[in-house]
C-alpha angles and dihedrals in degrees: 000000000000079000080087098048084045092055099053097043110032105166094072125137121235096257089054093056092042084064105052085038088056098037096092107051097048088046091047088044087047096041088058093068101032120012116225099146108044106258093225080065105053090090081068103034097119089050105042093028119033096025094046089048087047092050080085092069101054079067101041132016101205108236118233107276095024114143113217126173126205104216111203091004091173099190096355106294124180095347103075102038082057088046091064092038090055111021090169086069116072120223139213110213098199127180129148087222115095099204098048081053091059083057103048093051094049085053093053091045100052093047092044101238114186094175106058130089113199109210126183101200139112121265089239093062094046101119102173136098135243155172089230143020110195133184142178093226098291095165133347109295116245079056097053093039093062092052096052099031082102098054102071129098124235092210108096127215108155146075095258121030126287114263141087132350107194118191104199139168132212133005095347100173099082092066098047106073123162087005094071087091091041103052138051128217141208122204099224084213073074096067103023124039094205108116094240096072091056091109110025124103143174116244111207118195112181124213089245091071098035098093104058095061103142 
């Protein structure tokens, strides 16, 4: 149910609200004919999807005119939940994959989204800059984190510095490495009392540090 978005995040517009509300129906009508979210988990779509994707904004409100690109974005997650939820930042939707990126594309259409860019292209090819890179655990991260390192802009518009917002499940700690020193986590369970947050966190990685990834 959006009740749950709307709880968490009462000062939405109505068009806002019109969105999320929106959000499971036209993925349920579009995973039917390519599956991009595991159909055993749409009955928890708003809870495992769009609140997961939303648990980067209880660290960062993106200011207007931030760029923020969604690496691996699969069927849109977190980016287009965060598109709703700022529609005065622009975001890249990018996924090697062409159907997900049909997708992806259909999403941003049927809610409207002005502020979205669908790309089908690897991450290696990405040749933009941004504030923020962000991804739903595509890869382990000091991996991700050296193919995206490149991608982030040295112009700063935000309240923290510009780099890398990591959503991640699970003991994170034996894939970090050298990075533990470099990075900060949030435990989600911080921001959202539901028990399936108990063990995911959000990996930061600031530009600062970016840059020493080995």
């Amino acid at each position: 149910m959006p009740d749950l978005i709307f709880r968490y995040f009462p000062s939405l517009s109505d068009k806002q609200k019109e969105q999320f509300s929106a959000m499971k129906s036209v993925y349920v009508s579009w995973n039917s004919r390519i599956n991009v979210i595991s159909r055993k988990d749409m009955d928890n779509f708003y809870l495992h999807h769009v609140l997961h994707s939303l648990s980067i904004a209880r660290i960062l409100k993106f200011s207007p005119g931030s760029r923020i690109i969604d690496v691996g974005t699969g069927g849109g997650m977190p980016g287009i939940p965060l598109a709703i939820l700022f529609p005065e930042s622009e975001f890249t939707l990018l996924d090697s994959i062409e159907k997900k990126i049909k997708v992806v594309r259909a999403v941003c259409e049927e809610l409207k989204l002005q502020n979205t860019i669908p790309s089908r292209k690897r991450v290696e090819d990405e040749k933009g800059k941004y504030d923020f890179v962000i991804s739903r655990a595509v890869t382990e991260f000091p991996q991700f984190a050296k193919l995206t390192a490149k991608n982030v802009s040295e112009e700063e518009n935000n309240s923290i510095k510009n780099g890398i917002l990591y959503l991640k499940g699970g003991n994170i700690e034996g894939e970090l490495g050298s990075l533990n020193d470099k990075i900060r986590v949030w435990n989600i369970s911080e921001f959202f009392t539901e028990p399936f947050f108990e063990t995911k966190k959000i990996i930061y990685l600031p530009l600062i540090n970016i840059n020493n990834t080995d």
